[in-house]
N, C-alpha and C positions, 0 to 999 in steps of 0.2 A: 661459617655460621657456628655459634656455641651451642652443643648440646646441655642441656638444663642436667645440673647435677644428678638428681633422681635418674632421669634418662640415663647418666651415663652407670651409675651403679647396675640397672636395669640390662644397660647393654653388658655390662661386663659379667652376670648371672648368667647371660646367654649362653655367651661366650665359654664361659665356664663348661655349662650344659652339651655344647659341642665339641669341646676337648676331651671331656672325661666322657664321652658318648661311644661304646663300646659295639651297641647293636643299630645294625642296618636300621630294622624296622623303628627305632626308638629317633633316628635322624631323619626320616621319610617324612615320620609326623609332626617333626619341630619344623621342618620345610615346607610342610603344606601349612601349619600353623601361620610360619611366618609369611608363607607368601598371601596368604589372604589378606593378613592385616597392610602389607604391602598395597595391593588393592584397596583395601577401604582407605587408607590415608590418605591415595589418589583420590579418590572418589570424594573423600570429604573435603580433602584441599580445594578441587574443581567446583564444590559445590558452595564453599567458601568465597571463592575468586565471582565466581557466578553472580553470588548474591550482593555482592559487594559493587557489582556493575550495576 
């Protein structure tokens, strides 16, 4: 599957953000950031799929 240009810029800011990430506590919170949004993408795909039945 093709990640949509914006998306990939986006992904590679991250990416960024956890190379040059120097403090623990500063990667903790990009990790709980990112795992939520993990969780809602679920959520919203399932609720997508859902609606679509």
């Amino acid at each position: 599957m093709e990640i949509p240009l914006h998306q990939q810029f986006e992904k590679q800011r991250l990416q960024g953000v956890v190379h040059r990430a120097t403090d623990l506590a500063e990667l903790k919170g990009l990790t709980q950031q990112l795992i939520d949004l993990y969780f809602k993408q679920k959520a919203a795909t399932a609720w997508v799929i859902a609606d679509k039945s």
